[in-house]
C-alpha beads as a LAMMPS data file, in Angstrom:
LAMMPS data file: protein, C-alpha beads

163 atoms
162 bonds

1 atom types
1 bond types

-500.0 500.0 xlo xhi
-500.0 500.0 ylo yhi
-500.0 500.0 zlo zhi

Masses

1 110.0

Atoms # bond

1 1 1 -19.308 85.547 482.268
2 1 1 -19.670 85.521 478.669
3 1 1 -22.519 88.164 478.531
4 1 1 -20.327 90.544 481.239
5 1 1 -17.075 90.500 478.853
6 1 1 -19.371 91.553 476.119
7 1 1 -20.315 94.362 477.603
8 1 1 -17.352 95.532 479.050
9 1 1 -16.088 95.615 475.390
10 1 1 -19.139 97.414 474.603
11 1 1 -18.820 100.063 477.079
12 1 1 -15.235 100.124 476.485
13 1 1 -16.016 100.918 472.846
14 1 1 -18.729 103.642 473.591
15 1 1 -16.166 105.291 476.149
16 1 1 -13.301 104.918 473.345
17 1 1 -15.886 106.782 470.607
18 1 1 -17.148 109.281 473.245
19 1 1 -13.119 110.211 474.118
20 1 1 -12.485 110.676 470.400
21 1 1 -15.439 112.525 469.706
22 1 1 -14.605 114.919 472.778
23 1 1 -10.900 115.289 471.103
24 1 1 -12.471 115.842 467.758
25 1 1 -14.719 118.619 469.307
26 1 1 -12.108 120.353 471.195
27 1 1 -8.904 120.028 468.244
28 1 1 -11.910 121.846 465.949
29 1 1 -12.679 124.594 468.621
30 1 1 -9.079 125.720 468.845
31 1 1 -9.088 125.571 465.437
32 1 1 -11.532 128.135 465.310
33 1 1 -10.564 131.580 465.346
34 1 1 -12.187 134.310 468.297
35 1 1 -13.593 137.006 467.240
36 1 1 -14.147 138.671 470.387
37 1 1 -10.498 140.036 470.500
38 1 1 -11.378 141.628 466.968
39 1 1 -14.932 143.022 467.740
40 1 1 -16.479 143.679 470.142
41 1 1 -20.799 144.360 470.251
42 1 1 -22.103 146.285 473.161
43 1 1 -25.204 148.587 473.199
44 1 1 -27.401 145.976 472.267
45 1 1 -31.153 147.522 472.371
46 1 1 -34.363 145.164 471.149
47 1 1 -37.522 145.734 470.723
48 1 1 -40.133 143.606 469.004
49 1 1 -39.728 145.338 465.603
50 1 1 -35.529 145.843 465.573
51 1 1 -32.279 145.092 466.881
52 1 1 -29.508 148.195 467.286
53 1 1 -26.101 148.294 468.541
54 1 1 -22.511 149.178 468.027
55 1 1 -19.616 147.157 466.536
56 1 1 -16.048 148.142 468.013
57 1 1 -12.952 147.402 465.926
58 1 1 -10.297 146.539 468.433
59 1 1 -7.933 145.303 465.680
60 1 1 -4.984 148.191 464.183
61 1 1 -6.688 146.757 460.832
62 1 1 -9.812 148.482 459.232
63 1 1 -12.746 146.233 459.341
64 1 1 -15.142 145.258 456.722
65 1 1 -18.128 142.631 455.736
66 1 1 -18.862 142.296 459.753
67 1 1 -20.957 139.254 459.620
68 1 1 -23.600 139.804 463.106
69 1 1 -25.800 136.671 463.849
70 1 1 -29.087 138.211 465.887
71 1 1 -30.339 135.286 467.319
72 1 1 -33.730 135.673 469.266
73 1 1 -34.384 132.517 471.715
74 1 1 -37.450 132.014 473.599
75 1 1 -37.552 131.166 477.199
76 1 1 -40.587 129.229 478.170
77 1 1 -41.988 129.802 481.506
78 1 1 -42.767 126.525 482.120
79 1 1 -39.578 124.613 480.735
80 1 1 -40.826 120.970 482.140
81 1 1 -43.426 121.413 479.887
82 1 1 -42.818 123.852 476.397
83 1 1 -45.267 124.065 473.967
84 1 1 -44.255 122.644 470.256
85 1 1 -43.831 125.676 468.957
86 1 1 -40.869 127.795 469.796
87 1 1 -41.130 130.892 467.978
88 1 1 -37.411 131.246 468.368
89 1 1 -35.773 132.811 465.373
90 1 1 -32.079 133.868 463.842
91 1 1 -30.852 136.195 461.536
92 1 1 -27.627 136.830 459.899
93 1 1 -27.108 140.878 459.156
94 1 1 -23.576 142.349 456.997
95 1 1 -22.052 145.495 458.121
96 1 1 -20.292 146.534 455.314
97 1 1 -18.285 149.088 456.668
98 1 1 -15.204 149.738 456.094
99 1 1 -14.851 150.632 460.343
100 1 1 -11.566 151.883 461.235
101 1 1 -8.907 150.650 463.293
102 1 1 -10.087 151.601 466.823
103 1 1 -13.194 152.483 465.082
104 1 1 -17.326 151.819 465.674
105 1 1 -19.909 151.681 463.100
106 1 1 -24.058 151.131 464.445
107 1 1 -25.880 148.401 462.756
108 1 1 -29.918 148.814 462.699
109 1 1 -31.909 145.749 462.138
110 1 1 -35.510 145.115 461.614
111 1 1 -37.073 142.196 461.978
112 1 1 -39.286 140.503 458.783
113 1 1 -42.143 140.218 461.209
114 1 1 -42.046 141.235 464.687
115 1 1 -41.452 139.626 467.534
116 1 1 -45.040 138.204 469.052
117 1 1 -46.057 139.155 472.352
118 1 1 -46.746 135.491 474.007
119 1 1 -47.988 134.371 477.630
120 1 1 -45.474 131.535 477.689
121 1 1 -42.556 133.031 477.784
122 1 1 -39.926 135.618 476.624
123 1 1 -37.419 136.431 474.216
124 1 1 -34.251 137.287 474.838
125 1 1 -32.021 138.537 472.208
126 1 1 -28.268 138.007 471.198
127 1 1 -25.997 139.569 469.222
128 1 1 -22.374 137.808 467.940
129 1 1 -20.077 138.598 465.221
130 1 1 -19.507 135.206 463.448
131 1 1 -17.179 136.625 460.104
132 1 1 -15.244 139.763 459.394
133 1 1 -12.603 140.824 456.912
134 1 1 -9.659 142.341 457.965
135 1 1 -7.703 145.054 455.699
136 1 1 -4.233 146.032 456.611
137 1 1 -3.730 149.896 456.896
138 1 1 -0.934 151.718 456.657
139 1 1 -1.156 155.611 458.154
140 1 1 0.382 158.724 456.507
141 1 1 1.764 161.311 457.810
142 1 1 -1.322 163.120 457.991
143 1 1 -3.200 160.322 460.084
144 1 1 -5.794 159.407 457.121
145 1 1 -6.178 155.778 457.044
146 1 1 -6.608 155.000 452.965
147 1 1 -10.130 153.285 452.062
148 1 1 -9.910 150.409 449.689
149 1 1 -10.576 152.391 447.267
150 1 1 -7.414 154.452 447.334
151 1 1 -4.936 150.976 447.753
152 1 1 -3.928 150.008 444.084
153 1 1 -5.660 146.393 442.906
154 1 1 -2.191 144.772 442.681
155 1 1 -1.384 145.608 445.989
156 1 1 -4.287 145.328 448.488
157 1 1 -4.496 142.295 450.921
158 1 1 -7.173 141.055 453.339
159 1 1 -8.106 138.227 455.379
160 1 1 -11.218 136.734 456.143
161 1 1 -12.029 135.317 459.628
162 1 1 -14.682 132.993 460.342
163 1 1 -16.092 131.344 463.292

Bonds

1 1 1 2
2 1 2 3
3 1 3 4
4 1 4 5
5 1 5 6
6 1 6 7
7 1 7 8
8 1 8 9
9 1 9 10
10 1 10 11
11 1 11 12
12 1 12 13
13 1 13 14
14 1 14 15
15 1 15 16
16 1 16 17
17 1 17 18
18 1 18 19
19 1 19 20
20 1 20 21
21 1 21 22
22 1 22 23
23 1 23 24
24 1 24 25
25 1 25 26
26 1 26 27
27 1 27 28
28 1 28 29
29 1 29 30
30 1 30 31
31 1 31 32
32 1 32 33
33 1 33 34
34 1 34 35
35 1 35 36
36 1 36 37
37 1 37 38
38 1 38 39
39 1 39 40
40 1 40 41
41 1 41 42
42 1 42 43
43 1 43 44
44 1 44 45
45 1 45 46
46 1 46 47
47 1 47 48
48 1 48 49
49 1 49 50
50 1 50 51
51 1 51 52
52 1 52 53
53 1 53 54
54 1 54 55
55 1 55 56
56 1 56 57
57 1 57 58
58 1 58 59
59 1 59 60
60 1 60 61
61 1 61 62
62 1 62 63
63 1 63 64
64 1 64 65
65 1 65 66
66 1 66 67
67 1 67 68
68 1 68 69
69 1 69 70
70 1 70 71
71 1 71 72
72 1 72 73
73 1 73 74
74 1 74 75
75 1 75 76
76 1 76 77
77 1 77 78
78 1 78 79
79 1 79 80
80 1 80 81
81 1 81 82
82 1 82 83
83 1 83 84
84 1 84 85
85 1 85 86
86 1 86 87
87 1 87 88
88 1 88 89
89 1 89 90
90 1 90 91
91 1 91 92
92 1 92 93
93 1 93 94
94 1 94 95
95 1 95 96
96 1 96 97
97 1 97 98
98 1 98 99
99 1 99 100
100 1 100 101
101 1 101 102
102 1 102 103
103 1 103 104
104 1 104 105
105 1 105 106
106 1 106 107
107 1 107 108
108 1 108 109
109 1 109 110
110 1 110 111
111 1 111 112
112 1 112 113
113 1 113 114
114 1 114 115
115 1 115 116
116 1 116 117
117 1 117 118
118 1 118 119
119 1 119 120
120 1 120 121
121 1 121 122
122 1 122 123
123 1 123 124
124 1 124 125
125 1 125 126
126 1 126 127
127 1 127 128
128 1 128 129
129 1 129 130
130 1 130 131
131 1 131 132
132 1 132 133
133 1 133 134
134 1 134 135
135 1 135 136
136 1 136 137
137 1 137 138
138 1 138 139
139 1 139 140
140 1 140 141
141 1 141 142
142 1 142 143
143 1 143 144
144 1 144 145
145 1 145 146
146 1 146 147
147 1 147 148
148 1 148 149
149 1 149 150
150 1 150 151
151 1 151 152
152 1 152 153
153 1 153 154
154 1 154 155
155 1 155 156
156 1 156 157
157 1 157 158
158 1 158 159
159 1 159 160
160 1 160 161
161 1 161 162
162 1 162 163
């Protein structure tokens, strides 16, 4: 009796610790902000030497310091049994822009080493934006959105957003 109270406490416990970590998890994800309403990367072309694509700003703001992680994962074939050495990589690449509201800018990537061709398995490659500054831009009359170069130091304001 003595042993089955024990480890009803001890389950107990581990289900108490498991609930808090799960509320822990999830009050840090909505903390988190998402990017994907700010860009958006489509295009997405890989070969074993370089990653391309195209960043869209769907923010009114102009866009700059977009922060792309390119991570390459490796599928094995046989996943009951992979081999110890995933050759699995990411990369983290800064688009400096500045992209316009409603804007694109391409991003070109090559790889420090390419990609090896293996018998085991395949690569498959993904591309997220992780950080980006946004700039506030006000339009003139003439449509020409100001680059930060034009906006007077006292005056300028920008956020960054991280995931």
């Amino acid at each position: 009796m003595r042993a089955a109270r024990s480890m009803y406490a001890f389950g107990g416990m581990t289900l108490g610790l498991w609930l808090a970590s799960g509320l822990a998890v999830a009050a840090t994800e909505e903390l988190l902000p998402n990017l994907s309403s700010d860009v958006t990367v489509e295009d997405v072309r890989s070969d074993p030497l370089a990653v391309h694509g195209r960043i869209i700003n769907e923010t009114g703001d102009q866009l700059e310091n977009v922060r792309l992680m390119i991570t390459d994962q490796f599928l094995w074939r046989n996943e009951r049994h992979p081999g110890e050495d995933s050759p699995g990589d990411a990369h983290v690449v800064v688009v400096p822009g500045p992209i316009p509201p409603h804007g694109t800018a391409t991003f070109a990537f090559e790889r420090p080493s390419p990609l090896p061709d293996r018998p085991d398995g395949d690569f498959t490659t993904e591309v997220s934006a992780t950080e980006v500054t946004r700039r506030p831009v006000t339009v003139s009359p003439s449509g020409y959105y100001p680059s930060e170069t034009s906006v007077s130091p006292g005056r300028s304001s920008a956020s960054t957003i991280s995931r």
